[in-house]
C-alpha positions in Angstrom: -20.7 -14.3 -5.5 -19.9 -15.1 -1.9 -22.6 -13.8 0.9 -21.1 -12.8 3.9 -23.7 -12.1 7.4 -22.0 -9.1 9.4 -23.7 -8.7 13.0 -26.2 -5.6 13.7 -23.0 -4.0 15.8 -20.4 -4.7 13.1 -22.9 -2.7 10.9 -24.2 -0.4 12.5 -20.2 0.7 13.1 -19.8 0.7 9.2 -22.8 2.7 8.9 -21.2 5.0 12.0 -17.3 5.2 10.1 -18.8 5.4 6.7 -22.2 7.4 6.5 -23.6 7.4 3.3 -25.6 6.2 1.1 -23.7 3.3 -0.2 -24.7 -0.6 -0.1 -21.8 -2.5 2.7 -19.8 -3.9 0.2 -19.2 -0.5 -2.1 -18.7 1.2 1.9 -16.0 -2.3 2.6 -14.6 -1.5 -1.1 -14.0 2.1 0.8 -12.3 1.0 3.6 -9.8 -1.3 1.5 -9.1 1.3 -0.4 -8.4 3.2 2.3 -6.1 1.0 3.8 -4.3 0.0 0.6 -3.6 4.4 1.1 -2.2 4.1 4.0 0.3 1.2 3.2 1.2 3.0 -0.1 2.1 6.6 2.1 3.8 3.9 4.4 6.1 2.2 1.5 6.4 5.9 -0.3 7.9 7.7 2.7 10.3 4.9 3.3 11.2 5.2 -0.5 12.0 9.1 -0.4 13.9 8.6 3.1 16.1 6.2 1.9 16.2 7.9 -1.7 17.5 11.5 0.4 19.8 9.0 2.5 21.9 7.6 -0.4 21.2 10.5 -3.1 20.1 7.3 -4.9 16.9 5.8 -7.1 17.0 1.9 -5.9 17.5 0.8 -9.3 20.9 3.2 -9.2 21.3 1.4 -5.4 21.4 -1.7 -6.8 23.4 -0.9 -10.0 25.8 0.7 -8.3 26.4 -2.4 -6.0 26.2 0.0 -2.8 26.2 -3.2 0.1 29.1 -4.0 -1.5 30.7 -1.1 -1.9 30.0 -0.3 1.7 31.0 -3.1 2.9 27.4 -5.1 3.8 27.2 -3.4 6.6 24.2 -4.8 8.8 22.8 -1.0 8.9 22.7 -0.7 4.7 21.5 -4.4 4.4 19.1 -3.4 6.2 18.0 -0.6 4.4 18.5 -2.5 1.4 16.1 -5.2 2.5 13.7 -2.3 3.6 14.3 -0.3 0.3 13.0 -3.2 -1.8 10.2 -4.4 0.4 8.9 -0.4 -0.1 9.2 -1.0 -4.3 7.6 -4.3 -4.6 4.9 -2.5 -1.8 4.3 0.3 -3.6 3.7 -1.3 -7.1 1.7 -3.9 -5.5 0.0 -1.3 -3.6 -1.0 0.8 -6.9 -2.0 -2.4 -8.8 -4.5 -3.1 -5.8 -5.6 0.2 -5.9 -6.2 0.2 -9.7 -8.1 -3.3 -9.5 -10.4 -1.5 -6.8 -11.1 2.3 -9.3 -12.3 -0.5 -11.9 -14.2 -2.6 -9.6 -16.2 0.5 -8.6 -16.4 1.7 -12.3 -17.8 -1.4 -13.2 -20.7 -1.0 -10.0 -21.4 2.5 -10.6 -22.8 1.4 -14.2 
């Protein structure tokens, strides 16, 4: 296991954002977790914007060879390109997010 020194100030801001009872690495756990959140509400609203835009699922984007169809216009490439980064993001997101629930499982016992 890796040791990491934090500085009086850098903790005594986690103790300030996070005040509980937990050790610094279940309270940095926290604050991953929290930010993995935020990046998944990121990806997700992209996903439903562009799923309202195009009354499509991505996979029935793709399928459906809609850049082609409309003619790879720079404004749905660019959606297309932003569409996919938000998949891959949000199942990365979710796997992160499930490695973290069983990393604190596994402490908590």
């Amino acid at each position: 296991m890796a040791t990491v020194e934090l500085t009086r100030q850098t903790q005594a801001l986690l103790e300030e954002t996070l005040p509980n009872e937990q050790d610094i690495d279940a309270k940095v756990r926290q604050l991953i977790q929290a930010e993995h959140l935020r990046e998944l509400g990121r990806y997700r609203r992209t996903d439903l914007a562009l799923t309202r835009k195009y009354n499509l699922t991505f996979d029935e984007f793709t399928a459906q060879h809609t850049t082609r169809r409309m003619g790879y216009s720079w404004e749905v490439e660019q959606d297309a390109m932003a569409w996919e980064t938000a998949v891959g993001g949000i199942a990365t997101m979710e796997r992160k997010l499930k490695e973290l629930r069983e990393l604190d499982r596994e402490q908590s016992t």
